[in-house]
N, C-alpha and C positions, 0 to 999 in steps of 0.2 A: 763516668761509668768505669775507665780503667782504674781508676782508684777502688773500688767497690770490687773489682774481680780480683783486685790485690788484695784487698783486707779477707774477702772469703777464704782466699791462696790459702793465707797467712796462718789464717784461724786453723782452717783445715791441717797446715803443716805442722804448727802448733798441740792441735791435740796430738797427731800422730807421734809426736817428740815426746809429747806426755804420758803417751801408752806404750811406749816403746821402752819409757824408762822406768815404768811400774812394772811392764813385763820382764828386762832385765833382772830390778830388782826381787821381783818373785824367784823366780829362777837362780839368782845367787843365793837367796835366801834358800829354797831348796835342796840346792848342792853342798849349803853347809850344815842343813839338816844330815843331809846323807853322810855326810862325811863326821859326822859327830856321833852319827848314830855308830860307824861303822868301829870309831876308835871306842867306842862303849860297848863292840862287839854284838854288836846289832847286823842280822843278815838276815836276809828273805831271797825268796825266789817262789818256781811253780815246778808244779811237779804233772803232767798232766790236769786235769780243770782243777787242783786243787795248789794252794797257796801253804805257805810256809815261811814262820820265822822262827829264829834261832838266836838263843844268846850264847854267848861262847866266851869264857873266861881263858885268860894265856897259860894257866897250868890246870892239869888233871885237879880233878876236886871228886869229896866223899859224894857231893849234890848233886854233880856229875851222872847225865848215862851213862851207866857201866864204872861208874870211878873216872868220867871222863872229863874233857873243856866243855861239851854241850849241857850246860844245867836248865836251859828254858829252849822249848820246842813248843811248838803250837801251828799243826796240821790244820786246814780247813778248807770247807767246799766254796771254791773262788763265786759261785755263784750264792751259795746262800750269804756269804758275808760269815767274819770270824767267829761273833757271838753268837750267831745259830747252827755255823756249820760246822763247827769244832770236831775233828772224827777223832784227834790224838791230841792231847797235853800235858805235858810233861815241866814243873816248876819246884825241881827240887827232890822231889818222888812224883810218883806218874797220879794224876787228876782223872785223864782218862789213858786208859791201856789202849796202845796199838792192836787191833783186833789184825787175823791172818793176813786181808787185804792191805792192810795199808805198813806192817812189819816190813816188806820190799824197801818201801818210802823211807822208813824211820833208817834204816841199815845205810841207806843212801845217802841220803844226809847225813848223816854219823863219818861215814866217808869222807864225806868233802872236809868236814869241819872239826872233827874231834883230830 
């Protein structure tokens, strides 16, 4: 019987060791996500319930807001998800125009990043 309470141990320890190291690996594997994203100028954040990402090139450009680093924006409602809740997008020239409400948002980000 103590032999049987060892092998269950074992098994039991066993997976734990297995999921421990899938979950590691997940999680490296995400931090190099981010971290590739970030050298490719890749940024997000929230802005109240709504989300936001930003691509951001090292020097001013024509593509640029305003002649700016920021050439890809894309504003959305964190609850409806990006492709439906898109309020601003901007890829180059604007897709969709910052309507009054969300001009604050855009100016702020522009801030941070440009």
């Amino acid at each position: 019987m103590a032999n049987n309470e060892y092998s269950e141990s074992s098994r039991t320890e066993h997976e734990y060791i297995k999921q421990t190291r899938v979950d590691s690996e997940y999680l490296l594997s995400l931090k190099s996500e981010q971290a590739i994203n970030t050298v490719l100028g890749w940024h997000g954040g929230k802005i109240g319930k709504y989300r936001y990402e930003v691509n951001v090139s090292k020097k001013s450009s024509k593509l640029g807001i305003n002649n700016g680093k920021v050439w890809k924006l894309c504003i959305w409602d964190g609850e409806k998800g990006m492709a439906k809740g898109c309020v601003v997008n901007y890829d180059g020239g604007w897709q969709i125009r910052p309507d009054k409400e969300f001009e604050p948002y855009v100016k702020q980000i522009l801030k941070i990043y440009d």
